[in-house]
N, CA, C and O atoms as a DFTB+ gen file, in Angstrom:
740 C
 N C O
     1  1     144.272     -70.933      44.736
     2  2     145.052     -70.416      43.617
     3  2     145.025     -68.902      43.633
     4  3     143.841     -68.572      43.697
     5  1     145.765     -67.897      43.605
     6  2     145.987     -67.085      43.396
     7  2     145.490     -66.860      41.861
     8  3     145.495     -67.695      40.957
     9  1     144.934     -65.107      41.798
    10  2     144.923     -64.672      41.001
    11  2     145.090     -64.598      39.573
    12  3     144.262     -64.597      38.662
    13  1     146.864     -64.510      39.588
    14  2     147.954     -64.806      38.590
    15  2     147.267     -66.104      38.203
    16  3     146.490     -65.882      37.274
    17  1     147.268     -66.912      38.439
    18  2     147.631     -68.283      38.441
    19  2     146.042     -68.927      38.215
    20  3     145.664     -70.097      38.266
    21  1     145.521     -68.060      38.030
    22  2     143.999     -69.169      37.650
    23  2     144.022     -68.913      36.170
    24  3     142.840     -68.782      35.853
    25  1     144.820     -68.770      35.049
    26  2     144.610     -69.000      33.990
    27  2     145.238     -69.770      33.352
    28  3     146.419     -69.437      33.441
    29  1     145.103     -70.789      32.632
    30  2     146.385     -71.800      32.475
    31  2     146.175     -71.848      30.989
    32  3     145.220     -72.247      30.323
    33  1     147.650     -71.190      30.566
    34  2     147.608     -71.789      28.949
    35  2     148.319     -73.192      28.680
    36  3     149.314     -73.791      29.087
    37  1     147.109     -73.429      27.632
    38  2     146.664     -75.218      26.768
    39  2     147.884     -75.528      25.859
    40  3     148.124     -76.586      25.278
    41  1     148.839     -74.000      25.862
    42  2     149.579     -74.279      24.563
    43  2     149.172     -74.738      23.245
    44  3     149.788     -75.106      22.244
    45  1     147.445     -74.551      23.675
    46  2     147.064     -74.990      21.610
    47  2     146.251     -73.831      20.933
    48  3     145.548     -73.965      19.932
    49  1     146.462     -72.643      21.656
    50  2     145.885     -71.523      21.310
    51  2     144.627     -71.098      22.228
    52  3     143.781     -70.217      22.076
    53  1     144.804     -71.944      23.116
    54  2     143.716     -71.489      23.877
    55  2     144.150     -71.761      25.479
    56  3     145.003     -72.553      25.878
    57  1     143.253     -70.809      26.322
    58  2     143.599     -70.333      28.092
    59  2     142.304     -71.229      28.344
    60  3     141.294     -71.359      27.652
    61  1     142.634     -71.756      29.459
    62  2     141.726     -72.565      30.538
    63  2     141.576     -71.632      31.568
    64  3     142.556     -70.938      31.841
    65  1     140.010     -71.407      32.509
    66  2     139.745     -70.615      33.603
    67  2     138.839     -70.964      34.196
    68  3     137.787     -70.719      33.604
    69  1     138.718     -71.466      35.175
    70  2     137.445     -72.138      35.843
    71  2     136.606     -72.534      35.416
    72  3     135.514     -72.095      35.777
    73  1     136.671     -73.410      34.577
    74  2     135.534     -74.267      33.798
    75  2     135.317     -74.238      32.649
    76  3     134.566     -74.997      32.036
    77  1     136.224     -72.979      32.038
    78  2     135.918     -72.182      31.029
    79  2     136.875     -72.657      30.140
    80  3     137.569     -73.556      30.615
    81  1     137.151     -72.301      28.889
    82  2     138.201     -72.645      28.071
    83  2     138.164     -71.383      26.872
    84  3     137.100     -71.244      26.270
    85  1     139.482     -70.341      26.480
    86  2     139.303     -69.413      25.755
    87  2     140.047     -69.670      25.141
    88  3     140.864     -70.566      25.351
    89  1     139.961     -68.604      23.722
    90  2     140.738     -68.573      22.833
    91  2     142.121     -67.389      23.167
    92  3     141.983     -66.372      23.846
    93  1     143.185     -67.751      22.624
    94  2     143.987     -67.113      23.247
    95  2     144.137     -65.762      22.738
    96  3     144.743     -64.868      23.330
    97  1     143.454     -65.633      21.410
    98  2     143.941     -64.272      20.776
    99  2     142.464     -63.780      20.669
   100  3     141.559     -64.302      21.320
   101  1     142.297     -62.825      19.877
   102  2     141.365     -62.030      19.765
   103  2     141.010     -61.928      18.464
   104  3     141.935     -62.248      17.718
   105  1     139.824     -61.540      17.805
   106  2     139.885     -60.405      16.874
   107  2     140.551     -59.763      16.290
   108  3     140.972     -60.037      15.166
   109  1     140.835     -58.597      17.031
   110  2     142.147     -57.749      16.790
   111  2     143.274     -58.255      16.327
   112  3     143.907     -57.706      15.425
   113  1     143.801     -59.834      17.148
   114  2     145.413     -60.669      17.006
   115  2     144.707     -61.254      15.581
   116  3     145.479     -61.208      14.624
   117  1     143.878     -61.587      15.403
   118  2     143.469     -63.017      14.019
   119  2     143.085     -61.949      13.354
   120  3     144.081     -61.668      12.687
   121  1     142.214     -61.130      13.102
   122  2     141.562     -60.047      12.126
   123  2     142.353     -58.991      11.595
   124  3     142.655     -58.843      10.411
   125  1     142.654     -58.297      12.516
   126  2     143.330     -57.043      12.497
   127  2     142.688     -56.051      12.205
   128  3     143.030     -55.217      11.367
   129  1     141.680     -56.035      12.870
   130  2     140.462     -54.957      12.854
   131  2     139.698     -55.506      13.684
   132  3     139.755     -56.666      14.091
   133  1     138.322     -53.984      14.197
   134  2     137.534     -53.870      15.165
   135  2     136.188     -55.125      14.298
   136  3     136.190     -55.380      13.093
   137  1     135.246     -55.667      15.266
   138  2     133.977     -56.203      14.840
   139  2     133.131     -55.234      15.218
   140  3     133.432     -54.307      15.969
   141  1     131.735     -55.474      14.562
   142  2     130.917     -55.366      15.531
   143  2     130.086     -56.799      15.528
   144  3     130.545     -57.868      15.127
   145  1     128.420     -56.524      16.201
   146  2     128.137     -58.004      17.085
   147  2     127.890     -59.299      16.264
   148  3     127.751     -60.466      16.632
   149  1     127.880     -58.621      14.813
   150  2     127.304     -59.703      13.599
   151  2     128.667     -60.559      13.401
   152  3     128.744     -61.779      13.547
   153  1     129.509     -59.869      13.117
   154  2     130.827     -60.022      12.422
   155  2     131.762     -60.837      13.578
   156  3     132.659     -61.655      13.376
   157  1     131.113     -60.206      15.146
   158  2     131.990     -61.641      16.233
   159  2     131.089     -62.710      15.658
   160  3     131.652     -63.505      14.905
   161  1     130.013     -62.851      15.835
   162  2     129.223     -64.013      15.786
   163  2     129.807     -64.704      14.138
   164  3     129.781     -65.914      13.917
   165  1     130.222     -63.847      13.286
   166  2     130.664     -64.774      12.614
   167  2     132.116     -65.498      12.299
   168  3     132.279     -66.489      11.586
   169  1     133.177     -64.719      13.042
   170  2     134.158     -64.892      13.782
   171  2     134.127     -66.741      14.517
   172  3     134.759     -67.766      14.264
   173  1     133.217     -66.435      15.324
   174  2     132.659     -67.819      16.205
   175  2     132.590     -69.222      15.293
   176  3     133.159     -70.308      15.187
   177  1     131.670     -68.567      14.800
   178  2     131.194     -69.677      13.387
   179  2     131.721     -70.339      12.738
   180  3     131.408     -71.490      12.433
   181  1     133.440     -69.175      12.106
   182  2     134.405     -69.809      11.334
   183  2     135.195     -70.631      12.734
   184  3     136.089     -71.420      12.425
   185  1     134.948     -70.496      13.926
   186  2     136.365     -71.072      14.846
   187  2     135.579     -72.291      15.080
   188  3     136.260     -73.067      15.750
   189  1     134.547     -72.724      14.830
   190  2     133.365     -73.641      15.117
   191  2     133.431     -74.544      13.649
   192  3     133.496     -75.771      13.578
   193  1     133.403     -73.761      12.725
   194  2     133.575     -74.483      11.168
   195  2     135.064     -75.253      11.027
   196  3     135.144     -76.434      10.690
   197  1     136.245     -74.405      11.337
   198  2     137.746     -74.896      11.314
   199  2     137.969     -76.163      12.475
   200  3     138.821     -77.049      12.537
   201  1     136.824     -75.829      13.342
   202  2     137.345     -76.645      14.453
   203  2     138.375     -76.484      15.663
   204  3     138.972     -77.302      16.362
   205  1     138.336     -75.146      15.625
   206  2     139.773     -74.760      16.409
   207  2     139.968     -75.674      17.376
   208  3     139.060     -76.341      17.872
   209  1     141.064     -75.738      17.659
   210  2     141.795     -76.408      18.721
   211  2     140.857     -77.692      19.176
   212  3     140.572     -77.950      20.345
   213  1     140.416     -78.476      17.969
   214  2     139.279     -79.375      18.067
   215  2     138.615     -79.805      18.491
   216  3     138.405     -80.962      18.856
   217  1     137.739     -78.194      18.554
   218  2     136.222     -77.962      19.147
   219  2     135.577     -77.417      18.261
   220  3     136.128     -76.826      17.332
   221  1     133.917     -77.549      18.431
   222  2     133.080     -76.982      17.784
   223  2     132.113     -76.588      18.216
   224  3     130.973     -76.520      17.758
   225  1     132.679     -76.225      19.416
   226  2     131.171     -75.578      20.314
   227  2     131.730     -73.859      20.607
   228  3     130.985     -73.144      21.277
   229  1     132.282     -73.617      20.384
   230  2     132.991     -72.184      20.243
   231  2     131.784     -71.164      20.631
   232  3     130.771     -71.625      20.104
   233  1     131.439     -69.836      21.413
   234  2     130.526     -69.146      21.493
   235  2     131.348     -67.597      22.086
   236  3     132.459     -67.412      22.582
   237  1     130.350     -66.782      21.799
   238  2     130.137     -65.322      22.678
   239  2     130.920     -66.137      23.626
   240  3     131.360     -67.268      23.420
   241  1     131.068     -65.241      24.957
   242  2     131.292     -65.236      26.475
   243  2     129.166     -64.547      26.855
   244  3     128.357     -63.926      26.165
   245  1     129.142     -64.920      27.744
   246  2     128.277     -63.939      28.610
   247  2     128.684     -63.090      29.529
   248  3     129.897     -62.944      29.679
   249  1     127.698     -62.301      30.391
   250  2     128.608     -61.020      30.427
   251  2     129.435     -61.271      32.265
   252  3     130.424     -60.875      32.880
   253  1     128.536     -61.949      32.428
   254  2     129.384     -62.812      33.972
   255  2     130.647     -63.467      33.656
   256  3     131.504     -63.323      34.528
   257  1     131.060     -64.303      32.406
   258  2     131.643     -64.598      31.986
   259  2     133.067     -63.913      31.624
   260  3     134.190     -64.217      32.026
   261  1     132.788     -63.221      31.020
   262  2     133.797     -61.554      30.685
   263  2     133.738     -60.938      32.011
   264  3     134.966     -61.007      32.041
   265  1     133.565     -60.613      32.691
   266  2     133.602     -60.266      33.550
   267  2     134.703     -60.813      34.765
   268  3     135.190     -60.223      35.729
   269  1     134.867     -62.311      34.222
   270  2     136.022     -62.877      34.933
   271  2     137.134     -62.717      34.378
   272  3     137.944     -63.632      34.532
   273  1     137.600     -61.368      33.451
   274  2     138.566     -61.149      32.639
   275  2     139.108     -59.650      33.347
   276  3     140.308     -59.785      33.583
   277  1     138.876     -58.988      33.546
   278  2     138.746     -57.861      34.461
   279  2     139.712     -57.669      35.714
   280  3     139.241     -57.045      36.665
   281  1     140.688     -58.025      35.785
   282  2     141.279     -57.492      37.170
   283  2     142.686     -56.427      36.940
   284  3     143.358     -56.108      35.959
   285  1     142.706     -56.149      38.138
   286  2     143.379     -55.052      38.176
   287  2     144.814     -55.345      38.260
   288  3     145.699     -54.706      37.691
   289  1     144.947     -56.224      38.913
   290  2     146.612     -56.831      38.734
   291  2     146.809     -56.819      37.583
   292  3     147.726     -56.064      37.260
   293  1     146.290     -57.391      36.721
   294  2     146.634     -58.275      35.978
   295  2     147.095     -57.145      34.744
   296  3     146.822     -56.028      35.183
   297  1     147.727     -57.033      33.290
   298  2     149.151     -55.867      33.042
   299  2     149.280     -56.974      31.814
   300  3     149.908     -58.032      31.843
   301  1     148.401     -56.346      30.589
   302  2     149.065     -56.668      29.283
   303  2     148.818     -55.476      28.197
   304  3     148.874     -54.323      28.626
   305  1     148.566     -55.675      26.914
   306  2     149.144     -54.414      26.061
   307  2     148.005     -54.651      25.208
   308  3     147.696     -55.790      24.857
   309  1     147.279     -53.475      24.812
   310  2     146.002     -53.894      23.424
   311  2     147.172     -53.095      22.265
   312  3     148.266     -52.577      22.485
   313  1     146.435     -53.259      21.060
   314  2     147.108     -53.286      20.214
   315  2     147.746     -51.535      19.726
   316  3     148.539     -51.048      18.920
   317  1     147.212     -51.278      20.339
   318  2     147.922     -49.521      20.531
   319  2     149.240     -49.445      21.994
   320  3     149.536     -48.336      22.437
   321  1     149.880     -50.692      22.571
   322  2     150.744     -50.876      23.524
   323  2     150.022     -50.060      24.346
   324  3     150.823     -49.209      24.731
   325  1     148.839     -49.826      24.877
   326  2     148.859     -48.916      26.142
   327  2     148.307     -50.795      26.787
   328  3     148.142     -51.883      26.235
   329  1     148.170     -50.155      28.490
   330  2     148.225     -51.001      29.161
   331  2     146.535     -51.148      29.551
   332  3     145.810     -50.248      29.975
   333  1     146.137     -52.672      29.246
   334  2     144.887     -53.203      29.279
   335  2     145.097     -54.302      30.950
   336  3     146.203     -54.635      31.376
   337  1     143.733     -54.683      31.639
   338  2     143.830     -55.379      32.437
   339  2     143.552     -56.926      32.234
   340  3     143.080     -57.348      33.290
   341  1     143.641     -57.781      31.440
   342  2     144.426     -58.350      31.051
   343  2     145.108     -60.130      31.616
   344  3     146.324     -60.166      31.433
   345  1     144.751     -60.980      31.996
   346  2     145.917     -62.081      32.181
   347  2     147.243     -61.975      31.450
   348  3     146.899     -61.830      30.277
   349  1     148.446     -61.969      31.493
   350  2     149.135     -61.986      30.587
   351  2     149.266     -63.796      29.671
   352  3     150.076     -63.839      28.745
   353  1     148.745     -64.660      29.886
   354  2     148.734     -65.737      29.180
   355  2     148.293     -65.275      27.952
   356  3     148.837     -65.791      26.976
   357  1     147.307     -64.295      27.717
   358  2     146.590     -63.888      26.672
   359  2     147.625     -63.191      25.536
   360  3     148.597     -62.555      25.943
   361  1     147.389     -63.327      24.212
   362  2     148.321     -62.733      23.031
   363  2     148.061     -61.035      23.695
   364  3     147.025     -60.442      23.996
   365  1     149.429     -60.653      23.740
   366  2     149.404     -59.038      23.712
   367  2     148.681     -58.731      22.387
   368  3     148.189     -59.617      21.688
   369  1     148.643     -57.178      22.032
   370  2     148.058     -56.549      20.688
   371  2     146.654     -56.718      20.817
   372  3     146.205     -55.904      20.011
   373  1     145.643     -57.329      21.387
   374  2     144.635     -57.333      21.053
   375  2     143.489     -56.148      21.343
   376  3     144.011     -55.054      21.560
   377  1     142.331     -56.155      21.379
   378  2     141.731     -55.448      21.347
   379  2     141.478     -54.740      22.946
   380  3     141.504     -55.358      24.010
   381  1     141.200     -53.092      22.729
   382  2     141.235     -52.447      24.795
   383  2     139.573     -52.859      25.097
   384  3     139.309     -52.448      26.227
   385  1     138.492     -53.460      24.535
   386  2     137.342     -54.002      24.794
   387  2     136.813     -55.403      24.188
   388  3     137.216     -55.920      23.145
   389  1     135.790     -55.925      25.093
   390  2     135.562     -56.937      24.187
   391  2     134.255     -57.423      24.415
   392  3     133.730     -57.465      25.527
   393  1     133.457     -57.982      22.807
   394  2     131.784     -57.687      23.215
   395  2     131.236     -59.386      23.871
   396  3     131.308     -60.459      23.272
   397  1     130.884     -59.213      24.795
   398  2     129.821     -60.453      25.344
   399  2     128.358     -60.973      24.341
   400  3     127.918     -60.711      23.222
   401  1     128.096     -61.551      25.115
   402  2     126.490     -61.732      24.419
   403  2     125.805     -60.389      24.291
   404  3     126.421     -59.333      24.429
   405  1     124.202     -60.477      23.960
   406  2     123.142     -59.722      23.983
   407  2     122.526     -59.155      25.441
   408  3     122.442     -59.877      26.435
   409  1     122.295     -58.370      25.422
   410  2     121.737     -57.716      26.735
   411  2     119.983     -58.497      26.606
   412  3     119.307     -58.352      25.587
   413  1     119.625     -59.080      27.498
   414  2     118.708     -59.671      28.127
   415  2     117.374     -58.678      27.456
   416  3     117.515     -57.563      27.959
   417  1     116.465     -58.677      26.760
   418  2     115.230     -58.119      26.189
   419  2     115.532     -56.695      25.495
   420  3     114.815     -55.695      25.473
   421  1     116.997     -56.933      24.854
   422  2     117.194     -55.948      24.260
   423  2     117.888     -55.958      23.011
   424  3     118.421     -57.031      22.731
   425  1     118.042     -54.776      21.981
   426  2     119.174     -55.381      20.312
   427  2     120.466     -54.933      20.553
   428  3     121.022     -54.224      19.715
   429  1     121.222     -55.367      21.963
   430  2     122.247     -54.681      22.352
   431  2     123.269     -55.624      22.905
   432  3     122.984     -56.566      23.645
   433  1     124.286     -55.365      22.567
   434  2     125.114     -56.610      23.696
   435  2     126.228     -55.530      24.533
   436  3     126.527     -54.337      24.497
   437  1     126.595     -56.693      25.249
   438  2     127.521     -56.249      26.426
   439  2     128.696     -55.923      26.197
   440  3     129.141     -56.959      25.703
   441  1     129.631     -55.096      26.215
   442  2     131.079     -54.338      26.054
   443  2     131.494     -54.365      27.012
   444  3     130.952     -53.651      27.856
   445  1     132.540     -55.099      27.371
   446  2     133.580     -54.382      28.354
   447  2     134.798     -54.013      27.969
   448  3     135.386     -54.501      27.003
   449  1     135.443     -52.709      29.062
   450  2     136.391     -51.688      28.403
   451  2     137.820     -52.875      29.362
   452  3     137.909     -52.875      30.589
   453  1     138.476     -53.489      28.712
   454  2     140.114     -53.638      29.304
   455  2     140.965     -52.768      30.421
   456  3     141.666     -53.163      31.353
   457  1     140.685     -51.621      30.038
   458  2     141.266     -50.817      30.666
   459  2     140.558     -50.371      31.952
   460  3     141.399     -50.369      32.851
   461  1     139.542     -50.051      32.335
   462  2     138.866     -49.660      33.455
   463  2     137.671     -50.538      33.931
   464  3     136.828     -50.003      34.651
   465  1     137.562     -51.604      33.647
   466  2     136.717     -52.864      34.041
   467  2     134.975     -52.345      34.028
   468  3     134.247     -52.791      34.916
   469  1     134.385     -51.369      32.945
   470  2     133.279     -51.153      32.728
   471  2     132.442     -51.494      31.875
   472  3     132.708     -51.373      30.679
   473  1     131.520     -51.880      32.207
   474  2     130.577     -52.784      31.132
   475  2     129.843     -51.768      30.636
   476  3     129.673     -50.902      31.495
   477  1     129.233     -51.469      29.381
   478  2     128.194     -51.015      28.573
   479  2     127.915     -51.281      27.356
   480  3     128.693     -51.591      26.454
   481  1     126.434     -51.119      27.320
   482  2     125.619     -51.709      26.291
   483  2     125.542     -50.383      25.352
   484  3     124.992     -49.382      25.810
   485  1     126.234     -50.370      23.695
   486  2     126.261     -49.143      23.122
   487  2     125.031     -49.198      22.131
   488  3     125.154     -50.297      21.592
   489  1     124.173     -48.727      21.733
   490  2     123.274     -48.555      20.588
   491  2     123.721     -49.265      19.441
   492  3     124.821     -49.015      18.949
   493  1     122.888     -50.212      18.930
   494  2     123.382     -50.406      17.381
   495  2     124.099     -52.162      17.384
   496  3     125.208     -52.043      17.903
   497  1     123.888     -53.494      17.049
   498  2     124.633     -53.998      16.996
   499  2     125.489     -54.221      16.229
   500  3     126.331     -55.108      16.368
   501  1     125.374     -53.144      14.935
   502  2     126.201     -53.055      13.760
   503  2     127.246     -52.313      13.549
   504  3     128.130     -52.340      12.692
   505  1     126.943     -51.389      14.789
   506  2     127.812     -49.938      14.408
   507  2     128.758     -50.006      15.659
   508  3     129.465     -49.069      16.028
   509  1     128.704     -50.860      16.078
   510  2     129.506     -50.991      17.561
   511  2     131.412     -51.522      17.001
   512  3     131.563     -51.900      15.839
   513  1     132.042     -51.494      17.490
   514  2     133.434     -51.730      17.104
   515  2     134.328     -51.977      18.169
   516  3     134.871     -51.028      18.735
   517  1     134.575     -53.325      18.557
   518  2     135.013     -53.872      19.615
   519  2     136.082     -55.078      18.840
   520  3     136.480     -55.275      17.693
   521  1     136.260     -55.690      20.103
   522  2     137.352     -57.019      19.389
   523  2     136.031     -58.308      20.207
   524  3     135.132     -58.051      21.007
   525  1     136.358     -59.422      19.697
   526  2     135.656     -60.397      20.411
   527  2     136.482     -61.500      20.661
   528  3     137.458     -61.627      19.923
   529  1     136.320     -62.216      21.431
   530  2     136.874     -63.558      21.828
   531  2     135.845     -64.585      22.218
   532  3     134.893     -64.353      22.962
   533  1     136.231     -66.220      21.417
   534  2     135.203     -67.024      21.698
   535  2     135.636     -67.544      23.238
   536  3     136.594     -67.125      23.888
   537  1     134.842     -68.386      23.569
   538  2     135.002     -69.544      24.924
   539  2     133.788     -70.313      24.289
   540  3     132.847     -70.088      23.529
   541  1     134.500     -71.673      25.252
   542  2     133.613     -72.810      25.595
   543  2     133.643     -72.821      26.696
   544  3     134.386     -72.150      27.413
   545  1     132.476     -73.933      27.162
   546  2     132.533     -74.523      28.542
   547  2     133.020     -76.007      28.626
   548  3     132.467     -76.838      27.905
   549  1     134.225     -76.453      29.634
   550  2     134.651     -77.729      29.640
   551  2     133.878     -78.237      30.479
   552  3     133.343     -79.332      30.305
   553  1     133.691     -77.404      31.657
   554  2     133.216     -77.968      33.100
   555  2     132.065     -77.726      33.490
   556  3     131.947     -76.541      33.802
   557  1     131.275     -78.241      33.599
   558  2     129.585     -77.492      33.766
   559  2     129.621     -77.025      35.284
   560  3     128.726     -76.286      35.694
   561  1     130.949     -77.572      36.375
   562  2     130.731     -76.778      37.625
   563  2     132.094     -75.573      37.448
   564  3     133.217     -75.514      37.949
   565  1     131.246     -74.597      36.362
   566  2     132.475     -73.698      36.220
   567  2     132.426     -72.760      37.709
   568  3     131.376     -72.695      38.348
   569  1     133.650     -72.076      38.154
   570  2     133.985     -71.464      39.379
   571  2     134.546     -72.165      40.468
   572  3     134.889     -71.686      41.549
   573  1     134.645     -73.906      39.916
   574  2     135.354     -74.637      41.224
   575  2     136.557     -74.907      41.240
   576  3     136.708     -76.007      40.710
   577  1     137.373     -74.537      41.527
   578  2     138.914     -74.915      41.679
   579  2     139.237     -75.682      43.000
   580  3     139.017     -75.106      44.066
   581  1     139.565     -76.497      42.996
   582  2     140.477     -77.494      44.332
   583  2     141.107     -78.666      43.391
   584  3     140.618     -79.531      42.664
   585  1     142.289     -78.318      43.714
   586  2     143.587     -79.482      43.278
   587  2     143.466     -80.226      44.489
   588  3     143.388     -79.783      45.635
   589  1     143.459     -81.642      44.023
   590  2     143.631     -82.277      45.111
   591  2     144.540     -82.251      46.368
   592  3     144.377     -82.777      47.469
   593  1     145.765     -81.315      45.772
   594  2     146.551     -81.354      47.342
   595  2     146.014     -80.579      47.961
   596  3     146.689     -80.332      48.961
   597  1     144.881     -79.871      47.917
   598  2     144.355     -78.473      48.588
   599  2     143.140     -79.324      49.537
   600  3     142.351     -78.668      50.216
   601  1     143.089     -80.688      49.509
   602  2     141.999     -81.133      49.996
   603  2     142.500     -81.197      51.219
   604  3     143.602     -81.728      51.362
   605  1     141.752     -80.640      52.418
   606  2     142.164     -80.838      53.660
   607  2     140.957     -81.991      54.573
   608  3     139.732     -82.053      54.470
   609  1     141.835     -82.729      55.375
   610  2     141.131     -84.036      56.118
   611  2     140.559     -83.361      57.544
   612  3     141.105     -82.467      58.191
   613  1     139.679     -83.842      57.755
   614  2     138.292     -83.396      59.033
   615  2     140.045     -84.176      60.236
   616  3     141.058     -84.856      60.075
   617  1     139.213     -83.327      61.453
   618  2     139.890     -83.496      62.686
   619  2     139.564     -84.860      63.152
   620  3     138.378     -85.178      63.072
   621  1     140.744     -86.079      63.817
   622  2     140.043     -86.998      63.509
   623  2     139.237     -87.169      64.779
   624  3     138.979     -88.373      64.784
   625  1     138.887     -86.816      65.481
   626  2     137.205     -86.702      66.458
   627  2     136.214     -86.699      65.798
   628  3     135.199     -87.328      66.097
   629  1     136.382     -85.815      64.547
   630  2     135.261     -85.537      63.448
   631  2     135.248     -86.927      62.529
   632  3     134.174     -87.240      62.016
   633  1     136.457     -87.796      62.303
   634  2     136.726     -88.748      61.192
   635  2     135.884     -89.655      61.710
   636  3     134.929     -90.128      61.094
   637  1     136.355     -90.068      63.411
   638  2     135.802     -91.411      63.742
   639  2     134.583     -91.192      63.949
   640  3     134.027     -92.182      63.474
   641  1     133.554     -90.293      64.496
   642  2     132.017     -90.448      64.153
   643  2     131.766     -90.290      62.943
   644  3     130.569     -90.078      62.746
   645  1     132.654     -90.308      61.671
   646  2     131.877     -90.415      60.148
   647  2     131.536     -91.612      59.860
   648  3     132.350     -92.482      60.168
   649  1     130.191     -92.059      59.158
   650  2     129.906     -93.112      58.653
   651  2     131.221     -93.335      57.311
   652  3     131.537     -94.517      57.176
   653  1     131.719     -92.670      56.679
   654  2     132.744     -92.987      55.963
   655  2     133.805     -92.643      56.845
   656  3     133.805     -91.597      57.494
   657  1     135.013     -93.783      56.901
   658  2     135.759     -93.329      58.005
   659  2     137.673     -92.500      57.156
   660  3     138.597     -91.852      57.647
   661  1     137.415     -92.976      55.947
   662  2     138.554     -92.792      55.170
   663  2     138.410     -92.614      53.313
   664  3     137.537     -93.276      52.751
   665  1     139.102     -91.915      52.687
   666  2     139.081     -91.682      50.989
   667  2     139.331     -92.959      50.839
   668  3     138.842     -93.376      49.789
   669  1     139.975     -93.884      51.544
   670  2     139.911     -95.144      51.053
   671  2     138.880     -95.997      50.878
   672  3     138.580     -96.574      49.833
   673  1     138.259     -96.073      52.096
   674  2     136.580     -96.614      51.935
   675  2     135.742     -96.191      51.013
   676  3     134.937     -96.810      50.316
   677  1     136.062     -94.857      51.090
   678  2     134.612     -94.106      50.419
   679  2     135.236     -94.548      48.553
   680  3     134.291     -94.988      47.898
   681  1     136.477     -94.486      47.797
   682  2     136.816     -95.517      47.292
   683  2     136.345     -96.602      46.720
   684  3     136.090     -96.957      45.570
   685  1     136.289     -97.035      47.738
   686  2     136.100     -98.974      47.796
   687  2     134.355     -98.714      47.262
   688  3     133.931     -99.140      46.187
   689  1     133.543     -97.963      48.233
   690  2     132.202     -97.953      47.913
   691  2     132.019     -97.298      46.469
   692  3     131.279     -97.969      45.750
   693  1     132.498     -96.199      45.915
   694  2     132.251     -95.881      44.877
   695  2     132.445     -96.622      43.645
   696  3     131.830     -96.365      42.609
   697  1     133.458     -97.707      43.790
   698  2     134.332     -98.366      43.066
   699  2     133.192     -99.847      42.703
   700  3     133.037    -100.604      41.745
   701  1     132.613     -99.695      43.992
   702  2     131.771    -101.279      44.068
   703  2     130.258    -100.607      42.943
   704  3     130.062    -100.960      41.780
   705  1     129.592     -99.830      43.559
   706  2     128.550     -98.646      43.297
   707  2     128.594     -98.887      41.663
   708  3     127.684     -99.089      40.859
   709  1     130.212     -98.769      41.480
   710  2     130.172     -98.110      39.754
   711  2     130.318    -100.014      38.990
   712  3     129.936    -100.248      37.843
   713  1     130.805    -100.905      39.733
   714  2     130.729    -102.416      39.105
   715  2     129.860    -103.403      39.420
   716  3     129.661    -104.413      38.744
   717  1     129.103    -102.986      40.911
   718  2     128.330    -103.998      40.819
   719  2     126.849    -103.407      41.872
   720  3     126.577    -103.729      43.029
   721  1     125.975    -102.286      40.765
   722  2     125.285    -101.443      41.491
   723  2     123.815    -102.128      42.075
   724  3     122.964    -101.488      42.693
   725  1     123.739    -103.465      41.754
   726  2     122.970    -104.066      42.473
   727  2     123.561    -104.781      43.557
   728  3     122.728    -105.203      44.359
   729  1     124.207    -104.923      43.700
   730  2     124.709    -105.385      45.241
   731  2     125.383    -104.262      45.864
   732  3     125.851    -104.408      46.993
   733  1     125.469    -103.303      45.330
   734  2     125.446    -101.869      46.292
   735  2     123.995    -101.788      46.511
   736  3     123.706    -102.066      47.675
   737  1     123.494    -101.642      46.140
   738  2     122.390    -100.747      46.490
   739  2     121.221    -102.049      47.313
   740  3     120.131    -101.700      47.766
């Protein structure tokens, strides 16, 4: 998958991304004002209380996490129209940063700037003024993408010395495995 194309909007207010699942707007788009780290976290809480898009596991991002938000292609608008980096699936207007979790043994969390893909941790979790966005996790093997047509088949020199010789077999065994796991096993 290309770039572009690893973010897929749910059409229910929320972007899908490798495992991940976001909210489509921000802070900034739902609030209309900056947070700081108390005020995301309670942001979260209410999208967790309402149930958004009917879930209730709603959280921060971490900062690996945000971090998969960051590219340079990518060309949308924070709420002053200058140009943020951005998916465009995401609501334009929103905020040019956005805060992650807590910094690891510290009273600080993680910022990253939209515009120049830099992370920093500012003094203060009160006095800080950012936009936030929740995520969940759908997929616990977040970072794996393969659509099945992307699956490519071994050379068959390689097929016929496999103890599985075909997706069909292997199939049949999983199929037996999952109905009758004492006579599999």
């Amino acid at each position: 998958m290309s770039d572009k194309n690893r973010f897929i909007d749910n059409g229910d207010g929320t972007i899908s991304n490798m495992g991940l699942m976001w909210t489509k707007t921000d802070t900034m788009n739902d609030l209309g004002k900056w947070v700081n780290y108390i005020e995301a976290q309670d942001y979260v809480r209410f999208l967790n209380e309402k149930k958004f898009a009917g879930y209730d596991d709603w959280r921060l991002p971490t900062r690996d996490e945000l971090a998969r938000f960051y590219d340079e292609t990518f060309a949308n608008t924070d709420k002053f129209g200058k140009k943020i980096h951005l998916n465009e699936c995401f609501a334009p207007g929103g905020g040019l940063s956005m805060i992650a979790q807590l910094v690891s043994g510290k009273p600080r969390a993680w910022v990253l700037s939209l515009r120049d893909g830099q992370f920093s941790q500012p003094d203060g979790l009160w006095v800080i003024s950012e936009s936030a966005r929740a995520v969940r996790t759908v997929n616990e093997q977040v970072g794996r993408e393969c659509p099945m047509e992307e699956i490519y088949k071994p050379q068959a020199e390689i097929a016929d010395n496999a103890w599985i010789k075909s997706m069909e077999q292997y199939q049949a065994m999983y199929d037996r495995s999952i109905n009758d796991p004492d006579g599999f096993w």
